[in-house]
N, C-alpha and C positions, 0 to 999 in steps of 0.2 A: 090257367097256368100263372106264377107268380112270377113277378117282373125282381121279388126284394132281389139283388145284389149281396154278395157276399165274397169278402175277400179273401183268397190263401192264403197262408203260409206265415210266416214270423220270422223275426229276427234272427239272422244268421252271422256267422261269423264272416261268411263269405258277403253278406249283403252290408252288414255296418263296417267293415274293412271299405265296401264302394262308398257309401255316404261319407266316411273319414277324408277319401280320397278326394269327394268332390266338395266337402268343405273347406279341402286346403286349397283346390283351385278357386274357390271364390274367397280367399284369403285370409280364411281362419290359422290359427298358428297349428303344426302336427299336434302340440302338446295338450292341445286343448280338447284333443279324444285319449280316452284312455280306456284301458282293456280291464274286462271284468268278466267270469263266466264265459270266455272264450266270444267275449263280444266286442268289440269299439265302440263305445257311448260317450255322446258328447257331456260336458263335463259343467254345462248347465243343462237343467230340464224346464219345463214347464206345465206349472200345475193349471188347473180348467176348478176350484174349489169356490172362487168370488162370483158376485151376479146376481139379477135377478130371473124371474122367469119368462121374462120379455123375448119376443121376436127380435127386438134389437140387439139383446145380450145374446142370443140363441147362434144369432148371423156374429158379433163380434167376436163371440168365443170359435166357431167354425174359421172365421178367415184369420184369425191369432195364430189357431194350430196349421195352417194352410200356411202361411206365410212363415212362422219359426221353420219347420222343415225344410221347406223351399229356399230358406237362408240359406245354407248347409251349416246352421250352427246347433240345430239342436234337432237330434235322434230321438230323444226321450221325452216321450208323452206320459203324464198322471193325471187321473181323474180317479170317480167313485161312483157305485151305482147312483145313492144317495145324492148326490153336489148336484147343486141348482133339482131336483128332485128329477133325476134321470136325463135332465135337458147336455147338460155337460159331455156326458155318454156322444148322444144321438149327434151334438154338433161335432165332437171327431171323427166320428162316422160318415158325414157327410163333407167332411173337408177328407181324410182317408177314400174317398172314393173318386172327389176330385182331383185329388194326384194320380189316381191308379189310371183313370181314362184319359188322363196326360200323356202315361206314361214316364214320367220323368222320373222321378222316385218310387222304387218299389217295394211293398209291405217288406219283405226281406230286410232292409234296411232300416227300418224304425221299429222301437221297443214303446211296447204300450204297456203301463201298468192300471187296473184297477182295484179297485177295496170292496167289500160286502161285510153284512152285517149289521149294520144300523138297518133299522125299519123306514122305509119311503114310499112314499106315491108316484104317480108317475104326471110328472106336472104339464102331460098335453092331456089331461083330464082335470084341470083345475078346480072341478066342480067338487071333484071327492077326496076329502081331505087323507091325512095319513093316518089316521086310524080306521077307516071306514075301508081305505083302499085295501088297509091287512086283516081287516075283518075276512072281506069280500075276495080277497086274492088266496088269503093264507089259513086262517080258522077257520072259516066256512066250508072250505076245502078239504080238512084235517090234515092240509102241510104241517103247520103248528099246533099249539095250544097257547092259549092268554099265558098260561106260565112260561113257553119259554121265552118269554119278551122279559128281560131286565130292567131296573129300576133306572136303569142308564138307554134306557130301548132299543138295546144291542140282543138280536137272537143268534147263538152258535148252533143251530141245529141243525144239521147237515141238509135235513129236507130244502132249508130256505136257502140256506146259502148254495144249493145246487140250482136251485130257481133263482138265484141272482144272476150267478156266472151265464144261464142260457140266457137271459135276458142283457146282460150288458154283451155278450158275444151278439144277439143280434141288434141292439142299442146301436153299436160300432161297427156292424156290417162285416164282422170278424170271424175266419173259420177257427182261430187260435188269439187267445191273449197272453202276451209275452209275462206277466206277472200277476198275481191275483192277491193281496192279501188280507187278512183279517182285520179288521177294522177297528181300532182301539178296545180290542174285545179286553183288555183287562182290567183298564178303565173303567171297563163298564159293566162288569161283572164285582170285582172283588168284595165289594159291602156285598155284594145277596149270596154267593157259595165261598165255601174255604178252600185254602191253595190245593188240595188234592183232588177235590171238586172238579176245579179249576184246570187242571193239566190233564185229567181226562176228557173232558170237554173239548181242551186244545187238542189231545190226538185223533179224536172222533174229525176236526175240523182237518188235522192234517191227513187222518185217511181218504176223507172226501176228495182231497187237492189231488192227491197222489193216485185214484182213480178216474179225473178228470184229466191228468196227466197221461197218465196211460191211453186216455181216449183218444187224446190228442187235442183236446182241448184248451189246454194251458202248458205252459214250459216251466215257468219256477213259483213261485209262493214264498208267502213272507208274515211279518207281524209290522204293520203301520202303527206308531202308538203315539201317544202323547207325554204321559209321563213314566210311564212304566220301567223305563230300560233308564232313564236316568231321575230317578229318584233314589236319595239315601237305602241303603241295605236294611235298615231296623225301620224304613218307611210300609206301613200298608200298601198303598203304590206302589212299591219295589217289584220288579220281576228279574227272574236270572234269566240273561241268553244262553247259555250253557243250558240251564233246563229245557229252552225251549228248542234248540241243536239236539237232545238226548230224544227227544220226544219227536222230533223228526227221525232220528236217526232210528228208533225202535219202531214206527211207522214205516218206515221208507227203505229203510239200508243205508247203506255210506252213500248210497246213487240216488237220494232224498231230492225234494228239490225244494226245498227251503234256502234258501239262497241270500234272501235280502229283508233288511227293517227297512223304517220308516220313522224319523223322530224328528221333532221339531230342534233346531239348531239356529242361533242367528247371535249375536252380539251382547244381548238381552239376556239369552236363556243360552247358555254357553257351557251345563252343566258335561256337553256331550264329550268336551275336548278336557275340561278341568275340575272334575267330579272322581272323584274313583268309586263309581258304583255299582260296579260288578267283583264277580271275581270270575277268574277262568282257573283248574286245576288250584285251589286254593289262594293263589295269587289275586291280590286285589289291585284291580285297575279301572280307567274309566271305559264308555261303553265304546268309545270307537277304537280303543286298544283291544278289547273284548274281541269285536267283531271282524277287527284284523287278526287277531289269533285264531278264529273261529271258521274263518274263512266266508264271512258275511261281509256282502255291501253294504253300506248304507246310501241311501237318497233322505236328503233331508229336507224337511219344510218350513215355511215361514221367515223366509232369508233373510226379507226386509220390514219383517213384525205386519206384515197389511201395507205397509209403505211408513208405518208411524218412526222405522227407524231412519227414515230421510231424514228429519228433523235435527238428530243429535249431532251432535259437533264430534266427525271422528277425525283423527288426526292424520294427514297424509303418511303412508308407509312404503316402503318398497316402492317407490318411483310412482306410486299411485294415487291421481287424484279425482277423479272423476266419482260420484258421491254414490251412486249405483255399483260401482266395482271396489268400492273399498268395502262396503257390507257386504260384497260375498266371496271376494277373494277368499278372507281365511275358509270361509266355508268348504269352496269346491279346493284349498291345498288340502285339504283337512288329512291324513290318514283315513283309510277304509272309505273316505266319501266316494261315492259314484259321480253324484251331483246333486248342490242344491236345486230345487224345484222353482221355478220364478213361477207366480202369478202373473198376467198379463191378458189383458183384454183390449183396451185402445191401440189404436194402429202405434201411438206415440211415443206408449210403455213398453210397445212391442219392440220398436227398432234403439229404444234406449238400452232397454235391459239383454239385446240382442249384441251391444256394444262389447258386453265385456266377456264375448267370444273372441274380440279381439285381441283379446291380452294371454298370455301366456299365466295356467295357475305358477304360483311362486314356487322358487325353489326350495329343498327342505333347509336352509343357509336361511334364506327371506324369510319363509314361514314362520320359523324357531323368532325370529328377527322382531315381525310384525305383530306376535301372542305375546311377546316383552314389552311391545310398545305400548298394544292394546289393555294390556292387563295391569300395566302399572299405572297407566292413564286412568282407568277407573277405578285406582284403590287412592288418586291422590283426593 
């Protein structure tokens, strides 16, 4: 008989309402949860993407996710099958399980998201590399074929990405994952098929969600991307959210669960707030106006570039000086943001970047206030 563990249940409306609650008792501001998809999620996350495949990084990244939760600042967990080559997975899984036999925090209360798609190993077999592992795992099998691996080593074929989700569900010791989404798949497709290629592909992937869904396996699904949702319109890189909302909606119904992106945002790369690269109903606007129209979150990545934007000289704004919370303020005021994603692995970055839970995100008065400051500061 098997001893594995395996956790119920997911994110509720009634369980991150608790977590809200006991954040403000250990003296987060109310403002600093906010409601999405009839959730309360904290208004930073935390990404598990950095690392090596070390036992040290294995335990850092488990007592990270152990200790953000346990703050009551942060609800929202992101990782990928792929990060750190499946090791990322397995250490929230073992920190998710020592809260559960705590008891303190209950799965209820925390939202986990994952990504599939990219091809990986599984790095507690370090002997066999990631081509040998998808030999061995996936073609050998006839899960796949060598074709449907991309020039960018992204497979959309529902066979694999169905063998990812059971795999990072038991990775995480999970009977349900709060979000699953496709993994820079347009990135990584667009040079090898063309756009109607392409959006067939994507509905095959959203049928897949939407019968995992059904199983009870997963609650919503989304697109994680890189540059796609904010690259110029007449860009090859371009994608419409709109398309990819129709093509949930033709898969799914209006009761779709397409629900949330994923794009990189930070200081740096800033196209998200002041690009108009969409359009929604003919109107062109940028993608986080888009996906407030659309009725899409976003959670964003790369807040602080790797840490490389500690370095730059930004300018104090809104009463705010502290050099970790001035990179992600505008982030998490942002329109449609859910929350930026922090990186974090050392105890040290943990309780820094844990700081600016303390802060209230800024008013839309400060916000309008601080993208003035910000933006004229970088065009003098």
């Amino acid at each position: 008989m098997s001893d594995f563990k395996v956790i119920e249940g997911y994110a509720t409306p009634e369980g991150t309402r608790k977590y809200a609650s006991y954040g403000i008792s250990k003296g987060r501001p109310a403002a600093h949860f906010r409601d999405f998809a009839d959730l309360r999620l904290s208004s930073i996350g935390m990404g598990t993407y950095l690392g090596d495949l070390s036992k040290e990084d294995d335990i850092a990244v488990e007592n990270a996710v152990y200790e953000s939760i346990a703050s009551g600042a942060v609800n929202v967990i992101d990782t990928a099958i792929n990060y750190r080559a499946m090791k990322s997975e397995k250490s929230i899984g073992r920190a998710l399980l020592r809260l559960a036999s705590e008891g303190r925090i209950s799965r209820d209360q925390i939202f986990i998201s994952t990504k599939n798609g990219y091809i990986t190993n599984d790095g507690d077999f370090a002997n066999v590399d990631v081509m040998e592992y998808v030999h061995r795992m996936y073609i050998a099998t006839d899960v796949i074929t060598a074709d449907d691996i991309s020039s960018g080593y992204n497979v959309m074929n529902p066979n694999y990405l169905g063998k990812c989700i059971e795999k990072s569900l038991a990775n995480m010791h999970l009977a349900t994952i709060d979000l699953v989404y496709v993994h820079n798949a347009f990135e990584s497709w667009h040079q090898d098929v063309d756009r109607k290629t392409f959006s067939e592909m994507l509905a095959r992937v959203f049928e897949l969600y939407e019968r995992y869904r059904k199983a009870g396996k997963l609650r919503f699904y989304g697109m994680a991307t890189w540059t796609c949702f904010r690259s110029p319109k007449e860009s090859p890189e371009h994608f419409s959210l709109e398309d990819a909302v129709k093509i949930a909606r033709q898969v799914g119904g209006n009761d779709n669960g397409f629900k949330f992106i994923q794009l990189p945002y930070n200081l740096a790369y800033s196209e998200a707030l002041l690009l108009k690269s969409q359009a929604v109903e003919g109107k062109e606007m940028t993608i986080l106006e888009a996906a407030e129209k659309l009725g899409i979150g976003v959670f964003t990545s790369a807040p602080l570039f790797q840490g490389r934007l500690l370095r730059a000289q930004i300018p104090d704004y809104a009463g705010v000086t502290d050099a970790v919370a001035k990179l992600v303020q505008v982030m998490r005021s942002s329109p449609a943001v859910v929350a930026p994603l922090m990186g974090q692995k050392k105890p040290e970055h943990v309780q820094e970047n844990l700081k600016v839970a303390d802060i209230p995100p800024l008013t839309k008065e400060q916000f309008s206030q601080a993208v003035d400051a910000l933006v004229n500061r970088s065009m003098q």
